[in-house]
C-alpha positions in Angstrom: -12.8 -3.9 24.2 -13.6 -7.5 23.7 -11.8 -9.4 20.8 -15.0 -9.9 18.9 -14.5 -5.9 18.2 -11.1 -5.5 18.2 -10.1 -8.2 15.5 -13.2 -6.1 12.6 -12.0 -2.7 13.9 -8.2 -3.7 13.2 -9.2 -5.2 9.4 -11.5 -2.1 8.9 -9.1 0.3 9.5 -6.6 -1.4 7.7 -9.3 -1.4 4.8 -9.6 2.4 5.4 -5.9 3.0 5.0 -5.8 0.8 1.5 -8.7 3.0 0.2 -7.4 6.4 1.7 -4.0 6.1 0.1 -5.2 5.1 -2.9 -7.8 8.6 -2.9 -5.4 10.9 -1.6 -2.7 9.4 -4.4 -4.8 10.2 -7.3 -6.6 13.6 -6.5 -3.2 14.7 -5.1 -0.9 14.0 -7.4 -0.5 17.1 -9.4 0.8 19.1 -6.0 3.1 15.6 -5.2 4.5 16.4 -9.1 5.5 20.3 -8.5 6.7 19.6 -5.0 9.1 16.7 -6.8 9.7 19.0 -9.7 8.0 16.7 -12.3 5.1 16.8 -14.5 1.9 15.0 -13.3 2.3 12.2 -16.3 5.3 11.4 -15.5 4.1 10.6 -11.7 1.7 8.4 -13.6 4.1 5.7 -13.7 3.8 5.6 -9.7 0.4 4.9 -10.3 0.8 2.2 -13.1 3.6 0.5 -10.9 1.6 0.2 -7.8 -1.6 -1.4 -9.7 1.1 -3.8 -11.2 3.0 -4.8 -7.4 -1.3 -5.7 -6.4 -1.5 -7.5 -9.5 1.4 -9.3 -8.9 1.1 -10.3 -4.9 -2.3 -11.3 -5.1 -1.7 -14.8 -6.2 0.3 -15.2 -4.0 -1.5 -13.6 -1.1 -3.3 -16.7 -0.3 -1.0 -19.3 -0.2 1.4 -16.7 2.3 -1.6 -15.9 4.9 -2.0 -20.4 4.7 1.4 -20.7 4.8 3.1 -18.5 7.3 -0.3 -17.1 9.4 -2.6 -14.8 8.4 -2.1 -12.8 12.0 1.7 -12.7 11.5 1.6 -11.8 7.8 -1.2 -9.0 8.0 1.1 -7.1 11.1 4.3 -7.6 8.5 2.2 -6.3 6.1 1.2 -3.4 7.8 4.3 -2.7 9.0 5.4 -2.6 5.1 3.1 -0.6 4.1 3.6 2.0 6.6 7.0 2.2 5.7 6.1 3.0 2.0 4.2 5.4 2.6 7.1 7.0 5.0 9.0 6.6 1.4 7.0 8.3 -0.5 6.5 11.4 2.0 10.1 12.1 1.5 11.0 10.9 -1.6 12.9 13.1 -3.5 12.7 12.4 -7.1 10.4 10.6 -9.1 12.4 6.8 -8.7 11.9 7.2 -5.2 8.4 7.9 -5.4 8.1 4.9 -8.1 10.2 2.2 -5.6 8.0 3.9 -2.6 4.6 3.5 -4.3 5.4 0.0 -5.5 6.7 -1.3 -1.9 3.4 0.2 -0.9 1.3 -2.1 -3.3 3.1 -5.1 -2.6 1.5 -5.5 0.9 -1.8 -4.5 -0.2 -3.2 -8.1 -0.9 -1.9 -9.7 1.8 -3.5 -7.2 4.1 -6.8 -8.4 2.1 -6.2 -12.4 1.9 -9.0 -14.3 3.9 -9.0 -17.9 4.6 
């Protein structure tokens, strides 16, 4: 596969991941809530927190993709992402689902910074 495919592919699928998460998330959190033994509000706050982490990183997303590489940052970025979402598949409690969901957003607009 040339690099003029490879390179869209890669930011595409990233994309997809971003937007999947964020699907499965809302339409599955009632099940995530009984298997953590929790009411579905509660688990809202997982949901509040990770909109917060993008709010919060997007500034910044910029200025880190200039900075350090957008290449170098979008793998780290990936790389933290994927381990937040390892955290919140076996999170055990609702504050491990909160840190989990919110080291999941904080990637999220990195993964999305263009120069």
């Amino acid at each position: 596969m040339t690099k003029e495919r490879l390179i869209p592919l890669i930011v595409a699928t990233a994309l997809f991941m971003e937007n999947m998460d964020s699907t499965v998330i809302a339409t599955s959190l009632p099940a995530i809530a009984a298997d953590i033994g929790t009411s579905p509000l509660t688990l809202k706050l997982a949901i509040t927190s990770y909109l917060l982490s993008l709010a919060v990183f997007i500034p910044a997303s910029g200025w880190t993709a200039d900075r350090f590489g957008a290449r170098m940052v979008f793998s780290i970025a990936i790389g933290v992402f994927m381990i937040g979402s390892i955290g919140c598949a076996l999170s055990q409690n609702v504050t491990h689902f909160v840190i989990a969901r919110r080291s999941n957003g904080r990637p999220r607009p990195v993964r999305t910074a263009r120069r």
